[in-house]
C-alpha positions, -999 to 999 in steps of 0.1 A, spaced: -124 257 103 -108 291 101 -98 319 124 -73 344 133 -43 346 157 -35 375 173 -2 387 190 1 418 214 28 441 211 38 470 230 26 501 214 31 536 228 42 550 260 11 578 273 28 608 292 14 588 321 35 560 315 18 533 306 23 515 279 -9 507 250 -4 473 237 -14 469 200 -30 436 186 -15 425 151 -39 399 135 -30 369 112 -55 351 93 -59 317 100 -70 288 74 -72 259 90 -45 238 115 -15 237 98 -18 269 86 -20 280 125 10 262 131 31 273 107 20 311 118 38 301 152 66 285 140 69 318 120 63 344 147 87 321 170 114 328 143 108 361 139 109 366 174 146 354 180 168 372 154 149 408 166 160 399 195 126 399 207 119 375 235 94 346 219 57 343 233 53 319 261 43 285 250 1 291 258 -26 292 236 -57 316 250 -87 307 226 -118 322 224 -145 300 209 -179 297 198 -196 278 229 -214 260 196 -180 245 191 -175 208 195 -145 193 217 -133 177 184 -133 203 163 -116 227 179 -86 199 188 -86 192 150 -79 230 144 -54 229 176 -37 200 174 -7 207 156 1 231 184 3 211 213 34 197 209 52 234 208 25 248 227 9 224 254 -5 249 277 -42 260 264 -71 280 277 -102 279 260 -128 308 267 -163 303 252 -187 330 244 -222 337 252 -247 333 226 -249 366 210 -222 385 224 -203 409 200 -173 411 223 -148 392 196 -146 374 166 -150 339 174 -134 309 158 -160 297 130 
């Protein structure tokens, strides 16, 4: 099982304003390889002086997906990060890349 993490950043400030958030994407292998790309961005996130991400896991998902599965690939997560929400495509929707 295999997917990628993403963390938004803030990006550039239009003249109205606002501020574009940019998505930087990290490959994921499998679980560990997901928890150890937390652990990392949590430790790259304190000597920047950046304020760490919240501990919550948004996860969008192949509806396909089975309940164990998806806790195999999670599960080393939910100790630093308990709070999860899992959104599940509809069949055939190109909106993002799902976990596979």
């Amino acid at each position: 099982m295999s997917g990628e993490l993403f963390r938004c950043e803030p990006g550039t400030i239009g003249t109205s304003g606002a501020v574009a958030l940019k998505s930087v994407a990290t490959a994921i292998s499998g679980p560990r390889a997901l928890a150890n790309a937390i652990r990392s961005e949590h430790a790259r996130a304190r000597p920047a002086g950046l304020r760490p991400a919240p501990p919550v896991i948004l996860a969008f998902a192949e509806s396909s997906l089975s309940y164990g599965s998806f806790r195999h690939l999670l599960g080393p997560t939910l100790s630093t990060h308990p709070a999860l929400h899992v959104y599940l495509d509809h069949p055939g929707s190109p909106r993002f890349r799902p976990i596979s």
